[in-house]
TORKOL-4160 file (C-alpha; in steps of 0.2 Angstrom, whole numbers, padded with zeros to 4 digits, m for minus):
70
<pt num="1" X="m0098" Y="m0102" Z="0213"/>
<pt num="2" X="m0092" Y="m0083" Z="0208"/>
<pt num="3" X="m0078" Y="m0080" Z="0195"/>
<pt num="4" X="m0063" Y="m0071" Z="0201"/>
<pt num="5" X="m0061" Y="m0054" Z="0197"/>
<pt num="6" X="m0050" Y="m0053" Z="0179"/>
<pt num="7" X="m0031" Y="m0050" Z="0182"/>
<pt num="8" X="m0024" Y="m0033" Z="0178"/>
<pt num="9" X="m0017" Y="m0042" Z="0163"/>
<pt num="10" X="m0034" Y="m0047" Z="0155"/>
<pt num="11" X="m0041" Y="m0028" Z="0159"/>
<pt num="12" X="m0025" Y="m0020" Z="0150"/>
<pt num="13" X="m0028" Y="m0029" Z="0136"/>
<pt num="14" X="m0044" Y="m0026" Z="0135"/>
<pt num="15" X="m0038" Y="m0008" Z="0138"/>
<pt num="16" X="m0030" Y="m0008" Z="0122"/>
<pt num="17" X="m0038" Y="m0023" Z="0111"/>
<pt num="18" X="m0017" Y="m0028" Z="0111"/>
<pt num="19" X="m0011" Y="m0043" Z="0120"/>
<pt num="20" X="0006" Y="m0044" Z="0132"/>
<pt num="21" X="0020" Y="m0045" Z="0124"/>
<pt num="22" X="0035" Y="m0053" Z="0134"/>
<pt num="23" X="0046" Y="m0035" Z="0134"/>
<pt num="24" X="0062" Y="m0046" Z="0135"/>
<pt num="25" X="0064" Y="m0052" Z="0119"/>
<pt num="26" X="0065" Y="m0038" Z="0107"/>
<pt num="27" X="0054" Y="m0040" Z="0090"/>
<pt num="28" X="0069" Y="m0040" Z="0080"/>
<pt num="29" X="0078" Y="m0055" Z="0088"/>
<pt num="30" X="0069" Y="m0068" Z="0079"/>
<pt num="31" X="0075" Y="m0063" Z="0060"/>
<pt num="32" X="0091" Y="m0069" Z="0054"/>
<pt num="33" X="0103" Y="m0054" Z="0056"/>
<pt num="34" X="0108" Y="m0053" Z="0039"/>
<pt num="35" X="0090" Y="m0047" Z="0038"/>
<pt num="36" X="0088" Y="m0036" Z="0050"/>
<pt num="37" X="0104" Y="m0029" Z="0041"/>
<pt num="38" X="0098" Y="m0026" Z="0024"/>
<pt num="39" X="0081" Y="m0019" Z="0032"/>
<pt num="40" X="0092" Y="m0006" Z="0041"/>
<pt num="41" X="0106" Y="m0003" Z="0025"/>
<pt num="42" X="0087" Y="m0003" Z="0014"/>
<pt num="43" X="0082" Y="0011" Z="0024"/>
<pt num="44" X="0099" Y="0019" Z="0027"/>
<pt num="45" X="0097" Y="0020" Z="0007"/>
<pt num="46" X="0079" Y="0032" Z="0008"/>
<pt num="47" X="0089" Y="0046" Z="0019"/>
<pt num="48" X="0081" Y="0042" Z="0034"/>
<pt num="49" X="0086" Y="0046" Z="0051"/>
<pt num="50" X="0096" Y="0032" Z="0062"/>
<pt num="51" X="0082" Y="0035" Z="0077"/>
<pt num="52" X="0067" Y="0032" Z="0062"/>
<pt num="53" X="0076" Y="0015" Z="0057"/>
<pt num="54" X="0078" Y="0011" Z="0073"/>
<pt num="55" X="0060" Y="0012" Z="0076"/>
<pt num="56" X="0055" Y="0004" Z="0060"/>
<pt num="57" X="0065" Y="m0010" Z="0059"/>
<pt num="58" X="0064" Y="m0015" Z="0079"/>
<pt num="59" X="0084" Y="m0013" Z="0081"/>
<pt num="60" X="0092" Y="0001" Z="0093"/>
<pt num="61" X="0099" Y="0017" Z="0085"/>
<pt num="62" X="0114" Y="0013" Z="0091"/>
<pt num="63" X="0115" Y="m0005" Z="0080"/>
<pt num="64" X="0107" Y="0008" Z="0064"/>
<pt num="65" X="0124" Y="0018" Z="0069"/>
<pt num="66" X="0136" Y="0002" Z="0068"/>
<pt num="67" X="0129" Y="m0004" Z="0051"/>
<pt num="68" X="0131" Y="0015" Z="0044"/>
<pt num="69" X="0149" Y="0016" Z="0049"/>
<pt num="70" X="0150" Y="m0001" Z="0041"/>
């Protein structure tokens, strides 16, 4: 008996050495809001720019904006 040929899934990761991530569900939803909060108002302290939290802290820039103005 022959093995089927591996899905497209296996040979992207593979590809990268990185395993599929369900694109759905941001990273950031599974921590408690209060804490993706003080991550942003932590960064927000450095200087950094809302688009680099945004990226850091697995939030959208415009979520970095609403926590500035608040």
């Amino acid at each position: 008996m022959t093995t089927p040929p591996p899905s497209r899934a296996a040979e992207r990761r593979r590809s990268t050495g990185k395993a599929h991530t369900d694109r759905r569900t941001p990273r950031s939803a599974h921590r408690p809001v209060a804490e993706r909060r003080a991550a942003v108002e932590a960064l927000l302290a450095e200087g950094l720019s809302d688009r680099e939290i945004a990226r850091r802290t697995g939030v959208s820039p415009s979520t970095v904006s609403a926590v500035r103005k608040g």
